[in-house]
C-alpha positions in Angstrom: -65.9 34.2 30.5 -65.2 31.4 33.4 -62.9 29.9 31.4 -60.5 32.6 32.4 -59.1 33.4 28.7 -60.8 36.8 29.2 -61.4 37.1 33.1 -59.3 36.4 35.9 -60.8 34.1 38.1 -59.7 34.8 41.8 -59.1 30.9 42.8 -56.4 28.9 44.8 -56.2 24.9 43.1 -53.8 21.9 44.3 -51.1 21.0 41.5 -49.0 18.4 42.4 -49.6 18.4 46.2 -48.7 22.8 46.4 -51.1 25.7 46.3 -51.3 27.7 43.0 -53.4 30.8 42.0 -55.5 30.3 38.9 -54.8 33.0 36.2 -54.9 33.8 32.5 -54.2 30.7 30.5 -51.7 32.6 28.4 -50.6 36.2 29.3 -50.0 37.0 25.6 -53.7 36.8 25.1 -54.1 39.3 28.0 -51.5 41.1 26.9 -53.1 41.3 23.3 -56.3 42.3 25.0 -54.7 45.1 26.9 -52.9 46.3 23.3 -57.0 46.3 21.5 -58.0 48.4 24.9 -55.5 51.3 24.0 -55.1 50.9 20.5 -59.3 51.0 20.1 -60.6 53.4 17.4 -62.1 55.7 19.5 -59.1 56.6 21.6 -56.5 59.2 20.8 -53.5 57.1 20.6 -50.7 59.3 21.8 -53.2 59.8 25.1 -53.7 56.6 25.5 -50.1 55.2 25.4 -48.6 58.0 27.3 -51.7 56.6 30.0 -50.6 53.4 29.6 -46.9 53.7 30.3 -46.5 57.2 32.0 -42.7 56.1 32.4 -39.9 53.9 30.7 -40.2 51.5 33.6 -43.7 50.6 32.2 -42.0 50.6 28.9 -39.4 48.3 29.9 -42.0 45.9 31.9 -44.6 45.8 29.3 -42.6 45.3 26.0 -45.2 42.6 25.1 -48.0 44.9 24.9 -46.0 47.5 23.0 -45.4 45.2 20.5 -48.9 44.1 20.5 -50.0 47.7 20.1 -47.6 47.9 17.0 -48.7 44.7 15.4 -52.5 45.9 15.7 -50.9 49.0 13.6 -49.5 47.4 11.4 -49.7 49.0 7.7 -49.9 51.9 9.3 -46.4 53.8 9.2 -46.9 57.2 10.7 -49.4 55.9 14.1 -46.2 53.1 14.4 -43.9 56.2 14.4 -46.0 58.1 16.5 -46.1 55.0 19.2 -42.0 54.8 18.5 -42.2 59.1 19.8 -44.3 59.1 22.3 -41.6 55.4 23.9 -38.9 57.8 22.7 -39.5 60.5 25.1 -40.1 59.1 28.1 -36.1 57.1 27.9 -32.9 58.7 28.1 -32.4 56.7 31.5 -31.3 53.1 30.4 -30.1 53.7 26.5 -29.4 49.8 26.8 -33.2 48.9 27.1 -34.3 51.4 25.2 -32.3 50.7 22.0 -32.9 46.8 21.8 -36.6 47.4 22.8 -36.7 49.3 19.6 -34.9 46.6 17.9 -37.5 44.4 18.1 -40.4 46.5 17.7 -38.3 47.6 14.1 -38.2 43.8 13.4 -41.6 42.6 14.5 -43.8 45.6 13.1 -42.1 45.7 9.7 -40.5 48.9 10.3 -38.6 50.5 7.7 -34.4 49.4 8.2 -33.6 53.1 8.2 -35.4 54.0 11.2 -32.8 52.1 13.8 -29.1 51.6 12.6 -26.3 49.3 14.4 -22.7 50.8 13.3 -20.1 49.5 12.2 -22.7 46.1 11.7 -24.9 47.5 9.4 -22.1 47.9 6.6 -22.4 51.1 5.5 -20.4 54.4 6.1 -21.1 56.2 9.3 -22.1 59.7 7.6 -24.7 57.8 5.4 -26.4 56.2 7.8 -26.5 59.3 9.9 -28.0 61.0 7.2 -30.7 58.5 6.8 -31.5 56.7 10.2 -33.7 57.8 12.7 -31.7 56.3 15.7 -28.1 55.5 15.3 -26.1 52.7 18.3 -22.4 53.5 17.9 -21.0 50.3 18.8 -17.6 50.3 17.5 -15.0 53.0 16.5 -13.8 50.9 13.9 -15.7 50.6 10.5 -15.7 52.2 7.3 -16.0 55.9 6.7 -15.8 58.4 4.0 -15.9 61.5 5.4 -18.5 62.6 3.3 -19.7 65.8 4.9 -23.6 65.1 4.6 -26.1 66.2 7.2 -27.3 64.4 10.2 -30.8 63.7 10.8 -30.2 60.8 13.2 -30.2 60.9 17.1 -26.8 59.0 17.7 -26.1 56.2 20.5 -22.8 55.9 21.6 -22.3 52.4 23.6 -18.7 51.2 22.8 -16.4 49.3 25.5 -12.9 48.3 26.0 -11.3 51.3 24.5 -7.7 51.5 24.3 -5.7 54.3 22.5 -4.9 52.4 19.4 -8.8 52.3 18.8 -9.3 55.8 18.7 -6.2 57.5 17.6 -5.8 54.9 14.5 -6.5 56.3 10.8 -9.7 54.5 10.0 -10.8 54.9 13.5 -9.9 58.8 13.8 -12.1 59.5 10.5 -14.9 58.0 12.7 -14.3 59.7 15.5 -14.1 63.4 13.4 -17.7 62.4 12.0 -19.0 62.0 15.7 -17.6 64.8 16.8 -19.1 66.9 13.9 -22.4 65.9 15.0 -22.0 66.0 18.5 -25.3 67.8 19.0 -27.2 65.1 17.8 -25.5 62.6 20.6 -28.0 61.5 22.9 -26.9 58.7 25.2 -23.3 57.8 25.7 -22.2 54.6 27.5 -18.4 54.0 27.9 -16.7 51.1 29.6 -12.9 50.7 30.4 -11.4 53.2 28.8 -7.5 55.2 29.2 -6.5 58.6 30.3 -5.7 59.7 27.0 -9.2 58.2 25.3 -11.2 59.5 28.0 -9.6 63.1 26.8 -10.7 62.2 23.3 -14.2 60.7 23.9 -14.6 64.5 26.3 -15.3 66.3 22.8 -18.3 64.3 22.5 -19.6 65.5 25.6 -21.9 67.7 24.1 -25.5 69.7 25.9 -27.2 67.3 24.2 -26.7 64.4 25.8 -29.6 62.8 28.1 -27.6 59.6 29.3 -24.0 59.1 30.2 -22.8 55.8 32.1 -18.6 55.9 32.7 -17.6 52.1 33.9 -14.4 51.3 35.1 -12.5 54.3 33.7 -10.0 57.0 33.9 -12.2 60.1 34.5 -10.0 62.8 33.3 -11.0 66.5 34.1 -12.2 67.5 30.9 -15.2 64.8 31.2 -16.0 66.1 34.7 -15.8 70.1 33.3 -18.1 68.6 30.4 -20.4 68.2 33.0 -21.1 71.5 33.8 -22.2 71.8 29.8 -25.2 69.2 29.9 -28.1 71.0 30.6 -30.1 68.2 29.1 -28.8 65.2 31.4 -31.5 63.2 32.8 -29.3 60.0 34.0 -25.9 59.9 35.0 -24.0 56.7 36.1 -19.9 57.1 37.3 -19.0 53.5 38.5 -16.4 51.9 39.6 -13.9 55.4 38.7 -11.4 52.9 40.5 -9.5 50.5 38.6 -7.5 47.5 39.9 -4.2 49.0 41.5 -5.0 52.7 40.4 -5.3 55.8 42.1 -8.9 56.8 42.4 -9.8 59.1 39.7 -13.2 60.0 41.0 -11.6 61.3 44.3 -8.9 63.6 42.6 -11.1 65.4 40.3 -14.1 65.3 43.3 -13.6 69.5 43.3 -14.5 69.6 39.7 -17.5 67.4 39.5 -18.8 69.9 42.6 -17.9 72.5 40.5 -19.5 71.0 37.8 -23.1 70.4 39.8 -22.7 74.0 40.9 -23.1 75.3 37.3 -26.5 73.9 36.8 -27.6 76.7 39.3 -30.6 74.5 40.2 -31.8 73.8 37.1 -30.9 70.8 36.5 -33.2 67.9 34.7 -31.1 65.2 36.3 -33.5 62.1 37.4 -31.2 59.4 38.3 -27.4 59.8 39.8 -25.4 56.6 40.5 -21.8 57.2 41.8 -21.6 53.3 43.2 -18.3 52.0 44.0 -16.2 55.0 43.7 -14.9 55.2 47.2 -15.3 58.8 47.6 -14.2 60.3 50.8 -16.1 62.1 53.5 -13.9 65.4 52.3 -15.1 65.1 48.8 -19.2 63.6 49.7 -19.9 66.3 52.4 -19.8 69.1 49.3 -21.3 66.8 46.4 -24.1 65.9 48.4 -24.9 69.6 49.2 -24.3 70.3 45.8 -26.8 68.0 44.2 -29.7 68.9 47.1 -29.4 72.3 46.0 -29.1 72.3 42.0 -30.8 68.4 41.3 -34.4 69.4 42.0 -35.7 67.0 39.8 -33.5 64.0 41.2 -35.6 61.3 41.7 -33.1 58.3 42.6 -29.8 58.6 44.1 -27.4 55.5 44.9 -23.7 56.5 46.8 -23.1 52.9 47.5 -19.6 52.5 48.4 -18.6 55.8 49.8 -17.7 57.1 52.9 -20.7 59.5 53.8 -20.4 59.6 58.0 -21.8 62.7 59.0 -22.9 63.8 55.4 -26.0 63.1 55.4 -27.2 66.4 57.8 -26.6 68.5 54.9 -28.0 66.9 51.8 -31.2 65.8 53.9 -31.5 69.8 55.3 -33.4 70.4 51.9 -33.3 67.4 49.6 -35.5 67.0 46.1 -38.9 66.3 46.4 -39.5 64.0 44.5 -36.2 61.6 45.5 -38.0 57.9 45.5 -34.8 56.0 46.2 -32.0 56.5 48.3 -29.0 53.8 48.4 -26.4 54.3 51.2 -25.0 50.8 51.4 -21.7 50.3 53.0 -21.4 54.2 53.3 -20.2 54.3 57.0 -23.0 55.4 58.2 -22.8 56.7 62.0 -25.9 57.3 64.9 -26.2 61.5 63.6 -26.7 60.2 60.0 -29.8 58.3 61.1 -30.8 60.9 63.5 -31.0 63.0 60.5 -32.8 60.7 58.2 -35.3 60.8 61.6 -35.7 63.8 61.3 -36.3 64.5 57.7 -39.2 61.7 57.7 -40.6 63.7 61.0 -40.6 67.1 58.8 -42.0 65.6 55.4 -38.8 66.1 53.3 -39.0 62.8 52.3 -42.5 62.6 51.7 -42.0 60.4 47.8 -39.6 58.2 49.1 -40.1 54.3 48.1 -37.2 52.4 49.0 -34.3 53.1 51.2 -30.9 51.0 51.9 -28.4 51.4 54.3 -27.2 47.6 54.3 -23.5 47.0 55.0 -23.0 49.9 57.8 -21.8 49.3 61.1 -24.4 50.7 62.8 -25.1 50.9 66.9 -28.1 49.2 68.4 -29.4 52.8 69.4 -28.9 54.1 65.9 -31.4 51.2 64.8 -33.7 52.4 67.4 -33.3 56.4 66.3 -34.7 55.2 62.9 -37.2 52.8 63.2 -39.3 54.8 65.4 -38.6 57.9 63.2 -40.0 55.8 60.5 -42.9 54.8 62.0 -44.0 58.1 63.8 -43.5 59.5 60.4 -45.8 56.6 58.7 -48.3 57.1 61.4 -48.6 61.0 60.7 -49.1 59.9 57.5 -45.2 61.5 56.4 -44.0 58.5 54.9 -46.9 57.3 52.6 -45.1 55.7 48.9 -42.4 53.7 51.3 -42.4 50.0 49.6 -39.0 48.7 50.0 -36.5 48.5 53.5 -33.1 47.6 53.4 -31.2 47.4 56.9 -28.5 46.6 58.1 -27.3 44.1 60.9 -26.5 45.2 64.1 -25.8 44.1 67.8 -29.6 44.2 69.0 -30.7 41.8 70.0 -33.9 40.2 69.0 -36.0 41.2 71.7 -34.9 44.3 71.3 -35.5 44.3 67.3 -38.9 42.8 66.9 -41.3 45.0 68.2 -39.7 48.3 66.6 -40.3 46.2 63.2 -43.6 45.2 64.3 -44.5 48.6 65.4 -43.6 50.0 61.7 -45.2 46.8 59.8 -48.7 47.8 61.8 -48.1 51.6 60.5 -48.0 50.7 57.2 -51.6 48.8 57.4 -52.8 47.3 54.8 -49.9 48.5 52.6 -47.2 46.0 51.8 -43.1 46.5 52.3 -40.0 44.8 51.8 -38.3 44.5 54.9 -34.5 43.2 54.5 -32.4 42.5 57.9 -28.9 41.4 56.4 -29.9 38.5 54.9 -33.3 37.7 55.9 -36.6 39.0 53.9 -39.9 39.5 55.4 
């Protein structure tokens, strides 16, 4: 037990001249311990993992002891499948982590192939695969296809990039697309990256209510992908970056009405957890609405991330009645003015933003007063005990001066007690 294989000692040795905290010799034995504690006989398995990673952030952190969990299965197909379910429901916010995570448990556990298919690698026509896959990644448009009209039993991951007309209007690649769009129900998680006008009309028809995930990068977001919108009932993460490209007219900004619009149509019952509209260089005329829009139909909204937007003034409204359970807010370089943080003061001072965990507002030009508005909003708020789960501070540089800086940062550090935080002034970390 001292040895520290199965205990952690708490103990500080010199190594080469520098302080170092003694651990566990190896963290894949702890993490093979930590796989025997949930995986132990007298557990109910599907409790116990959905205990030991209650989100896919655990998922993603602890792929060790997932695959520890599997191997100490092993033999045994349907509790492996069960642990694959139970991962399986708790994604549909980063499709790219999620499928390679259950690449490798597929390799290491001795899954069948069938369960998790890679198209067009695998070799195989699209409709057979999708008829006997589990989990199908769409990685490609081009590939070979058949057109055979057999069912789908597979839940299909679209992640293809650099699309250009030719790729999707081509023969082979049309046949492809017309098996996709057969089965549109059964898309899940779509990811698409620099694609046309005219293949951003095509790649709309996949748009279907049951997708979870969708992530647009640098693309042409033509209207009938923002009307699609209003369709997705089922949409837990949504990512629009960069709707900008190089030397073209923002396409974001002129279709900013419909994505309202399509917000508005949810009617507040939206399952959206995660929005990310970074980089899009929305104007004030176009944020004031959205913002509204998603406090009133988002209640589930958990993190939110405008950077790169001009929000001045906006804020008032969305913060009136924002979710309640919104854990991070980003609002770097959003031109942020004094009222904005006023009414971020405000909020913490009337518990609306009781969950939240980190906040960032790096990159604004703020006034030395506006710096003062917030930092003692924050900390009468931690004080009154308002502002509880806050772990992470992001602000931005201004013209007050240290003296005038320190003891408001002071003040909020003692607040938070024994509780840590990280505190970011420009460029400096505390």
């Amino acid at each position: 037990m001292s040895s520290g294989l199965v205990h952690e000692i708490d103990a500080m040795v010199t190594v080469k001249g520098r302080q170092k905290r003694v651990t566990f010799a190896h963290k894949l034995f702890m993490d093979y311990l930590a796989a025997c504690y949930i995986c132990r006989p007298t557990q109910n398995i599907n409790k116990s993992l959905k205990q030991a990673f209650p989100t896919w952030d655990d998922v993603a952190k602890y792929q060790e002891i997932v695959r520890a969990c599997c191997g100490l299965m092993k033999g045994r197909e349907e509790v492996i499948m069960q642990i694959l379910n139970v991962l399986k429901t708790e994604l549909k916010q980063d499709s790219y982590t999620y499928y390679h995570t259950m690449s490798s448990l597929q390799n290491e556990c001795g899954l069948q192939t069938t369960y998790f298919v890679r198209y067009p690698s695998c070799g195989y026509p699209l409709s057979q695969i999708l008829n006997t896959a589990k989990l199908v990644v769409i990685e490609d448009l081009t590939g070979e296809e058949d057109d055979d009209a057999l069912p789908c039993n597979a839940d299909i991951v679209i992640n293809v990039g650099g699309l250009c007309e030719e790729k999707v209007t081509s023969p082979e690649n049309s046949r492809v697309m017309r098996t996709l769009q057969r089965h549109r129900d059964n898309v899940i998680s779509i990811h698409l990256r620099s694609g046309s006008h005219d293949v951003m009309e095509q790649m709309s028809s996949l748009l279907a209510s049951s997708v979870e995930s969708l992530i647009i990068s640098y693309c042409y977001l033509a209207p009938e992908v923002v009307n699609s919108l209003s369709q997705m009932s089922k949409l837990a993460y949504l990512e629009i970056y960069a709707s900008q490209p190089r030397f073209v007219q923002n396409t974001l900004a002129l279709h900013g009405d419909l994505l309202v619009a399509a917000i508005n149509a949810w009617k507040g019952h939206s399952r959206l957890q995660v929005l990310y509209l970074r980089d899009n260089h929305l104007p004030v005329s176009v944020c004031r609405p959205l913002l509204v829009a998603i406090a009133v139909n988002c209640p589930c909204l958990q993190e939110l991330d405008m950077k790169c937007n001009t929000l001045s003034g906006c804020l008032a409204g969305f913060l009136q009645n924002p979710p309640s359970a919104l854990r991070k807010l980003g609002l770097h370089m959003t031109d942020l003015h004094t009222d904005d943080m006023e009414s971020l003061a405000a909020a913490f001072k009337a518990r609306k933003l009781l969950h939240l965990e980190a906040l960032d507002i790096m990159g604004n030009s703020l006034s030395g007063g506006a710096m003062i508005v917030l930092l003692t909003g924050m900390t009468a708020a931690v004080t009154a005990g308002k502002l509880q789960n806050l772990k992470v501070l992001h602000l931005t540089k201004t013209k007050l001066s240290e003296a005038a800086l320190t003891p408001l940062l002071h003040a909020l550090l003692n607040a938070m007690g024994d509780r840590k935080l990280k505190l970011c002034l420009g460029f400096w970390y505390q």
